[in-house]
N, CA, C and O atoms as a GROMACS GRO file, in nm:
protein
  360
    1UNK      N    1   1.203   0.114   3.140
    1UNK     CA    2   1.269   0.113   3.011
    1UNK      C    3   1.335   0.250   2.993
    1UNK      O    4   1.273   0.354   3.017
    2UNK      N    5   1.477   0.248   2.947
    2UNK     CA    6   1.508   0.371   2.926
    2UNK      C    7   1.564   0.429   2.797
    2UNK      O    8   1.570   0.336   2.717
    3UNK      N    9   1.601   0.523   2.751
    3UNK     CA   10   1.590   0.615   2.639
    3UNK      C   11   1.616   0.548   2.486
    3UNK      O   12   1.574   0.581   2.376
    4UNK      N   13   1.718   0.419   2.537
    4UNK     CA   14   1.723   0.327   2.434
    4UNK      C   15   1.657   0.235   2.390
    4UNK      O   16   1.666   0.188   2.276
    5UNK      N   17   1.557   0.190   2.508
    5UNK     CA   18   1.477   0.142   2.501
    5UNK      C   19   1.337   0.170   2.393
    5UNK      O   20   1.275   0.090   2.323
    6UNK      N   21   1.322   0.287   2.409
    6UNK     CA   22   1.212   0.379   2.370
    6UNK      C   23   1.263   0.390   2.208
    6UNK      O   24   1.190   0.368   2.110
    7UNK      N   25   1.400   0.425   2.204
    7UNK     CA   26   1.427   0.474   2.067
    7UNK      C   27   1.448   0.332   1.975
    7UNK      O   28   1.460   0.342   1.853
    8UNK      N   29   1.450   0.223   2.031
    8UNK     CA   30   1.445   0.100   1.959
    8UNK      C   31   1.303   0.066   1.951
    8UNK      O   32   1.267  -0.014   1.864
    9UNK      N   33   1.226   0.112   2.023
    9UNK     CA   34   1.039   0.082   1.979
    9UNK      C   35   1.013   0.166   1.875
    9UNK      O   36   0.938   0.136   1.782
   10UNK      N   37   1.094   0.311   1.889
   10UNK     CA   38   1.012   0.378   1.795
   10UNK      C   39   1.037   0.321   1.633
   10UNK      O   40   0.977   0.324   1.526
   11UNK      N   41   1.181   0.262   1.695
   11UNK     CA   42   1.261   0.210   1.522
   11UNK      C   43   1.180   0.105   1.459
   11UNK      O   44   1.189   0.063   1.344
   12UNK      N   45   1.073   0.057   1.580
   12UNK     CA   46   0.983  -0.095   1.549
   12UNK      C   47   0.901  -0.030   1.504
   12UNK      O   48   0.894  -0.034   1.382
   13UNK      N   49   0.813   0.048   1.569
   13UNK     CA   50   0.706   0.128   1.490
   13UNK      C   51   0.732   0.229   1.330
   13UNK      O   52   0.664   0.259   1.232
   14UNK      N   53   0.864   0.252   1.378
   14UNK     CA   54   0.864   0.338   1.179
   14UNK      C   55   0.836   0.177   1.088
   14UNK      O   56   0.768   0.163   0.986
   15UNK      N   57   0.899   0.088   1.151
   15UNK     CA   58   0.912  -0.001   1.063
   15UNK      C   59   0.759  -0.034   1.003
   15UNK      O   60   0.720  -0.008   0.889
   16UNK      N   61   0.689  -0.092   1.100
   16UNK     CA   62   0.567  -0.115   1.116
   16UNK      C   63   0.467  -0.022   1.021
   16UNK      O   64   0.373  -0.082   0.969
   17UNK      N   65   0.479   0.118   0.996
   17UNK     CA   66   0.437   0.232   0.977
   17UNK      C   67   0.484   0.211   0.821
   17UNK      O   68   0.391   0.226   0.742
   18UNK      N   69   0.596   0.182   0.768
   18UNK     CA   70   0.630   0.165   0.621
   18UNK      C   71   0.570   0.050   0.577
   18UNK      O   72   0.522   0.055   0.464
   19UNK      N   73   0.560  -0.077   0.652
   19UNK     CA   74   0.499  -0.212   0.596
   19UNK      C   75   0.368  -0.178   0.578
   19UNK      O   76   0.306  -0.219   0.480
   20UNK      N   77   0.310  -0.093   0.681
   20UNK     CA   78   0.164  -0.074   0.659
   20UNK      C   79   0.134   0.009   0.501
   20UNK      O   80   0.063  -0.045   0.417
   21UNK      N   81   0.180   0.105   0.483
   21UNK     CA   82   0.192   0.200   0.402
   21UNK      C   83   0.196   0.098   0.293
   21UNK      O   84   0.105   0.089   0.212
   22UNK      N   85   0.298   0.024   0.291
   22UNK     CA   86   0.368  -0.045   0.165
   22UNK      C   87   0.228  -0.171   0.120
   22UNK      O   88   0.197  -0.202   0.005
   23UNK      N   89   0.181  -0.211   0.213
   23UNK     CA   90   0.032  -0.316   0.206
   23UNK      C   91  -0.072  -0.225   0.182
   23UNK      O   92  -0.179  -0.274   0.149
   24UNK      N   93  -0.063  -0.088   0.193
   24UNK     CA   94  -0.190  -0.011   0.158
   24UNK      C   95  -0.177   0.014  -0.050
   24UNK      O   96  -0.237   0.004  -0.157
   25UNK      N   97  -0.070   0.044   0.009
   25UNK     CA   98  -0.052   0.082  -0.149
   25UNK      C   99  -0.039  -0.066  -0.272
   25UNK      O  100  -0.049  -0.044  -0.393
   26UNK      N  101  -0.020  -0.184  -0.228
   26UNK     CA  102  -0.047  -0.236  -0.313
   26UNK      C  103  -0.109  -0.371  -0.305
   26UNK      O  104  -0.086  -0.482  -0.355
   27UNK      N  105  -0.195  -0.320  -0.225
   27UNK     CA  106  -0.341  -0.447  -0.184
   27UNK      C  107  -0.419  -0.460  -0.273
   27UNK      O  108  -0.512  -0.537  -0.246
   28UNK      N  109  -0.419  -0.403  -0.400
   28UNK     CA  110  -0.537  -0.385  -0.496
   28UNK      C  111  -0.512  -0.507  -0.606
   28UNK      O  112  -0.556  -0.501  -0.721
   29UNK      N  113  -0.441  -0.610  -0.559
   29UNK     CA  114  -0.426  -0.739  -0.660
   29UNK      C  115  -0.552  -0.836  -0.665
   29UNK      O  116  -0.616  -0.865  -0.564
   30UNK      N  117  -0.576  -0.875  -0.770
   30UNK     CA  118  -0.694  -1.004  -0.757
   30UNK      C  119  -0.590  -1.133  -0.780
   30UNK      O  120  -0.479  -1.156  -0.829
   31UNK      N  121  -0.713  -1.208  -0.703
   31UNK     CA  122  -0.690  -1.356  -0.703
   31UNK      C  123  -0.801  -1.412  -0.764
   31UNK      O  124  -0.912  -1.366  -0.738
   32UNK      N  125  -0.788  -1.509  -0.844
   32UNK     CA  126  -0.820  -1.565  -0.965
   32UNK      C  127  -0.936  -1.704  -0.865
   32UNK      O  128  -0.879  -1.765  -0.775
   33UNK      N  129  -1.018  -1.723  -0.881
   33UNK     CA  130  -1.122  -1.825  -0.801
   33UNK      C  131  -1.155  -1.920  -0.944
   33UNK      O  132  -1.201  -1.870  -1.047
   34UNK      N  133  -1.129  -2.036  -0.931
   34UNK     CA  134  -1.186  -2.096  -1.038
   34UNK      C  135  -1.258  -2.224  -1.014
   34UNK      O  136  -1.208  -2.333  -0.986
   35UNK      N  137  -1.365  -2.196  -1.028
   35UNK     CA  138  -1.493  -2.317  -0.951
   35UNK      C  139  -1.476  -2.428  -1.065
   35UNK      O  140  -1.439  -2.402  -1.180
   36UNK      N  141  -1.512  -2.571  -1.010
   36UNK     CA  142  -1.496  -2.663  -1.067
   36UNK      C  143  -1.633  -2.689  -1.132
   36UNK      O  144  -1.750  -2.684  -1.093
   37UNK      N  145  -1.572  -2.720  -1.245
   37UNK     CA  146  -1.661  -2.762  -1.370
   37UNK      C  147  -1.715  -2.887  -1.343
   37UNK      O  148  -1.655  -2.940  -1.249
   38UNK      N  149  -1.813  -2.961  -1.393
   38UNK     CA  150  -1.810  -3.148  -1.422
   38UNK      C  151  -1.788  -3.122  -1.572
   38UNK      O  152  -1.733  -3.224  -1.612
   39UNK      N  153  -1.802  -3.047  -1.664
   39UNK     CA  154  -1.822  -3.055  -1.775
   39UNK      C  155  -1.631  -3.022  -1.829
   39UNK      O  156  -1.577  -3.022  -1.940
   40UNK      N  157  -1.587  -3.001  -1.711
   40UNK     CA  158  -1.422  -2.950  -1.754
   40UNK      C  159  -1.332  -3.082  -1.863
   40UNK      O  160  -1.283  -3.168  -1.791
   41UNK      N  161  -1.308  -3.105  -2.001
   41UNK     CA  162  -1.210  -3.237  -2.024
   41UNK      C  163  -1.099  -3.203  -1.925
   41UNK      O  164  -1.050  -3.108  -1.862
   42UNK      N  165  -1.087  -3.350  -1.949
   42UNK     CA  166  -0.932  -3.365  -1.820
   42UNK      C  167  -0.804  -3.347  -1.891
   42UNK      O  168  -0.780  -3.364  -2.011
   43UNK      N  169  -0.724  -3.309  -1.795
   43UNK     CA  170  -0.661  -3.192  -1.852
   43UNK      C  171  -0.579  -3.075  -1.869
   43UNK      O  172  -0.464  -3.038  -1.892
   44UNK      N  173  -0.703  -3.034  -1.844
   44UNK     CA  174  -0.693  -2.889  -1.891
   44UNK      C  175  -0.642  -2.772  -1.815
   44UNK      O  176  -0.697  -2.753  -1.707
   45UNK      N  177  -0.564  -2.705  -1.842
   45UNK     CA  178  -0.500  -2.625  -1.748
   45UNK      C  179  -0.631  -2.499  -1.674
   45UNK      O  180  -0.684  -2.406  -1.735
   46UNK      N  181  -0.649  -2.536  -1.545
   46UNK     CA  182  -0.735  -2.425  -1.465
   46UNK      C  183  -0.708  -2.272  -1.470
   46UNK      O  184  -0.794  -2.183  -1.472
   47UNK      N  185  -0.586  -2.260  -1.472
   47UNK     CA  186  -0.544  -2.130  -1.485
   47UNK      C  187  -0.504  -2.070  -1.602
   47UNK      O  188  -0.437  -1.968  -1.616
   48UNK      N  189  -0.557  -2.150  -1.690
   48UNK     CA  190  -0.489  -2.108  -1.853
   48UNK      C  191  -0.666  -1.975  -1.862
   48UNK      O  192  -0.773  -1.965  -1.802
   49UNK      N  193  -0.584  -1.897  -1.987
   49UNK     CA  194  -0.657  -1.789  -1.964
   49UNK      C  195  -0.801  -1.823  -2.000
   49UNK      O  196  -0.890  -1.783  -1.924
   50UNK      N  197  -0.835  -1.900  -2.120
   50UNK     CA  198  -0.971  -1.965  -2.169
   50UNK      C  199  -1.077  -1.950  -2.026
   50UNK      O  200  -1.176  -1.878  -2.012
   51UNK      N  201  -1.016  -2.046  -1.933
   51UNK     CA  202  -1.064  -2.080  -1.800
   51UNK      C  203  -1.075  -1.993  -1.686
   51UNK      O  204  -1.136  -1.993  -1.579
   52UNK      N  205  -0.988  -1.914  -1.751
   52UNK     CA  206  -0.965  -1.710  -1.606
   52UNK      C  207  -1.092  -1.648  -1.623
   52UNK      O  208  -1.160  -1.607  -1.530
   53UNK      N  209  -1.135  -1.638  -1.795
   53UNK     CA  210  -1.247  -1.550  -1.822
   53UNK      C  211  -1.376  -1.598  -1.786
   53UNK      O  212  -1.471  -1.521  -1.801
   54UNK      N  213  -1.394  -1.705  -1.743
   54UNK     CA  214  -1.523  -1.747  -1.692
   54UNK      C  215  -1.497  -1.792  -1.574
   54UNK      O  216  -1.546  -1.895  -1.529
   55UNK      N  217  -1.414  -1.714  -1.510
   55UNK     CA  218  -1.376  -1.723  -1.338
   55UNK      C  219  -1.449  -1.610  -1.272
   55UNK      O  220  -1.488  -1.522  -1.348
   56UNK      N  221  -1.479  -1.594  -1.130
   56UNK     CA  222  -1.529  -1.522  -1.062
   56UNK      C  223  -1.401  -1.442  -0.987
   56UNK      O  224  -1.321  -1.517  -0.931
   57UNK      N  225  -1.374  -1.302  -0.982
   57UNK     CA  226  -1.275  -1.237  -0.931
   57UNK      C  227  -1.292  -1.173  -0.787
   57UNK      O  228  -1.374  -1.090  -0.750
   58UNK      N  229  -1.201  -1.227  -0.726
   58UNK     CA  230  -1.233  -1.164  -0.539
   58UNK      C  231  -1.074  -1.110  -0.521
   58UNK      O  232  -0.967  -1.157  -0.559
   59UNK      N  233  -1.116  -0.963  -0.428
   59UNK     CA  234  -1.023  -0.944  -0.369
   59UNK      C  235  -0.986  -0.965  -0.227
   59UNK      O  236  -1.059  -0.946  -0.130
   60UNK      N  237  -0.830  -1.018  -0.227
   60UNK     CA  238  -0.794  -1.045  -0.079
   60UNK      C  239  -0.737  -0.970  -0.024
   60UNK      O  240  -0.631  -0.931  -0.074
   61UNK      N  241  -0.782  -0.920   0.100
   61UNK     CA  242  -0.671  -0.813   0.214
   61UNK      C  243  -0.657  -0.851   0.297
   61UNK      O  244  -0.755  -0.917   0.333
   62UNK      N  245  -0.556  -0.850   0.383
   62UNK     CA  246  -0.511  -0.967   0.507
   62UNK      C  247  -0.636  -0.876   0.581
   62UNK      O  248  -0.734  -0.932   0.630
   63UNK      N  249  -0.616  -0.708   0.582
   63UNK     CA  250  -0.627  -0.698   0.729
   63UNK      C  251  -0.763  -0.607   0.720
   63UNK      O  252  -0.810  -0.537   0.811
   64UNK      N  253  -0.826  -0.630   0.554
   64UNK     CA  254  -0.963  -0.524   0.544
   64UNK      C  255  -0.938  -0.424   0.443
   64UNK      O  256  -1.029  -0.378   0.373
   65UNK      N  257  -0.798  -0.385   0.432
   65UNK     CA  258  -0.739  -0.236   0.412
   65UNK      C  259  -0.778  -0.157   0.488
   65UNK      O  260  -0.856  -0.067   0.456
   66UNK      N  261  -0.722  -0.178   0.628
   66UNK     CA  262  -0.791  -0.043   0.749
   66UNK      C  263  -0.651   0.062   0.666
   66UNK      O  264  -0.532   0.038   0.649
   67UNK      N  265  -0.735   0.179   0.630
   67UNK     CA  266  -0.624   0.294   0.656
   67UNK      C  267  -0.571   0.394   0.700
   67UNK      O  268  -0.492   0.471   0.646
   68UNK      N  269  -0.628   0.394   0.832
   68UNK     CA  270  -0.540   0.462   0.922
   68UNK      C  271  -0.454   0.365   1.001
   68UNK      O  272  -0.395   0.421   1.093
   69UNK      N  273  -0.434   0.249   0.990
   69UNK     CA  274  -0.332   0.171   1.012
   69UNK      C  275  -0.182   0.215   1.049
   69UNK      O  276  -0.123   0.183   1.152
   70UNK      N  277  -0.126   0.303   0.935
   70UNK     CA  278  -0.022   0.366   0.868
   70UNK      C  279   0.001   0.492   1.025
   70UNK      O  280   0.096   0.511   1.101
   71UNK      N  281  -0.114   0.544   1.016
   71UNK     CA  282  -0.118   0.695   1.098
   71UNK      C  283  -0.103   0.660   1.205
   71UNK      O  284  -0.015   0.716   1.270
   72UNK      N  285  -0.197   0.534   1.277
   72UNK     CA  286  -0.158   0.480   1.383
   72UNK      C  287   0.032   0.484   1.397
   72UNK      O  288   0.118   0.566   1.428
   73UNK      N  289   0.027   0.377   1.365
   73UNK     CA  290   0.192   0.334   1.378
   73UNK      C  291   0.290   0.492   1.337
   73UNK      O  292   0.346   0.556   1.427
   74UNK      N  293   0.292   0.503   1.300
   74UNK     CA  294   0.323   0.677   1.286
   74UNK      C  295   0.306   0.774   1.390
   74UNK      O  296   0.370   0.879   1.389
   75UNK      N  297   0.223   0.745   1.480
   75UNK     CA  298   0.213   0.844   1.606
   75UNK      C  299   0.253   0.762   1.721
   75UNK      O  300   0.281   0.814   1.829
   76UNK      N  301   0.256   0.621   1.698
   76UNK     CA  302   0.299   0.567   1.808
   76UNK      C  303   0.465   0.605   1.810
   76UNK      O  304   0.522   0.667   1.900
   77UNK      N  305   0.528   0.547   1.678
   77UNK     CA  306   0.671   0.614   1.622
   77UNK      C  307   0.702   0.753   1.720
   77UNK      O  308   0.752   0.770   1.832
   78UNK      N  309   0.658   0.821   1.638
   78UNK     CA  310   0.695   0.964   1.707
   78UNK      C  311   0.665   1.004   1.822
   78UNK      O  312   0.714   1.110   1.859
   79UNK      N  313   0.578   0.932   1.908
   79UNK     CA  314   0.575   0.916   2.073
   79UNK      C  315   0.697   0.874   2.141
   79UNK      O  316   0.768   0.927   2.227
   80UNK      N  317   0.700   0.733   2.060
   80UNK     CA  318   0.829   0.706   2.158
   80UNK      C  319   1.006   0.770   2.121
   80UNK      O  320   1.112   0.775   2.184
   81UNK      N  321   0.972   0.800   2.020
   81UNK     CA  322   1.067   0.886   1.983
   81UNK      C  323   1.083   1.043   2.073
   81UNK      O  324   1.188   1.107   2.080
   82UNK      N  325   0.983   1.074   2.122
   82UNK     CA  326   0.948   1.195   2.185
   82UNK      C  327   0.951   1.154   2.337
   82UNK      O  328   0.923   1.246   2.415
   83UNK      N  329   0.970   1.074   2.374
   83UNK     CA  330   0.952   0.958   2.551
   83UNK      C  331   1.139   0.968   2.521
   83UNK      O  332   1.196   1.030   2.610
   84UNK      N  333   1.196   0.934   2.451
   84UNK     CA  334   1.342   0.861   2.440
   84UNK      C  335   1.403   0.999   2.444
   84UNK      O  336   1.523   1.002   2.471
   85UNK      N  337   1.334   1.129   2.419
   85UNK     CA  338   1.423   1.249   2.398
   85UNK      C  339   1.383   1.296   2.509
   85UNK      O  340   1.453   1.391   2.543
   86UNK      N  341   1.311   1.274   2.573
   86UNK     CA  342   1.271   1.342   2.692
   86UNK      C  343   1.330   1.284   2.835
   86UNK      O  344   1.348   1.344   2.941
   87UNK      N  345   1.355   1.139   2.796
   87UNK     CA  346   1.402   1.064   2.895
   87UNK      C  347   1.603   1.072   2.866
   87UNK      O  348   1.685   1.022   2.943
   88UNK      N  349   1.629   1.133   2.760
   88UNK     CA  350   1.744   1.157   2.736
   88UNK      C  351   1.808   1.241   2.794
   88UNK      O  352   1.906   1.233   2.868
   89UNK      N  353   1.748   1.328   2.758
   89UNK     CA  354   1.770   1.526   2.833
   89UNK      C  355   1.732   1.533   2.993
   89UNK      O  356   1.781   1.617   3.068
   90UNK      N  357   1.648   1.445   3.032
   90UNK     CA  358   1.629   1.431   3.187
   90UNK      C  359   1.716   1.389   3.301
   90UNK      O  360   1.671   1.388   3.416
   0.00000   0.00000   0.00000
């Protein structure tokens, strides 16, 4: 692979490196769990708020929230960015 090669991975990895960043920073959403009643009238809207407050709240993260995720992809970035300048000038 040569210098263009390298400098189009690294362009994959910045990318990679901002999505991560961008899922770190706003993974902190809940999702709403709402267990079924027998006693529920039919009806009734599940997600109406009455029915939120006696819901159980979990949070979802695809990937855990690993966070060095970000740093990873960030040094891989600037590796091959540093391979593509080296293989440039050579």
């Amino acid at each position: 692979m040569g210098p263009l090669g390298f400098l189009v991975l690294s362009g994959f990895f910045a990318y990679l490196a901002f999505d991560a960043f961008q899922f770190n920073r706003t993974s902190g959403h809940k999702v709403w769990a709402v267990p079924p009643s027998s006693g529920r009238a039919v009806g009734v809207d599940p997600l109406s708020r009455a029915e939120q407050e006696g819901a159980q709240s979990n949070e979802i993260t695809a990937v855990g929230g690993i966070p060095g995720l970000y740093w990873i992809f960030v040094m891989l970035s600037v590796g091959c960015l540093g391979v593509a300048a080296w293989l440039w000038l050579a």
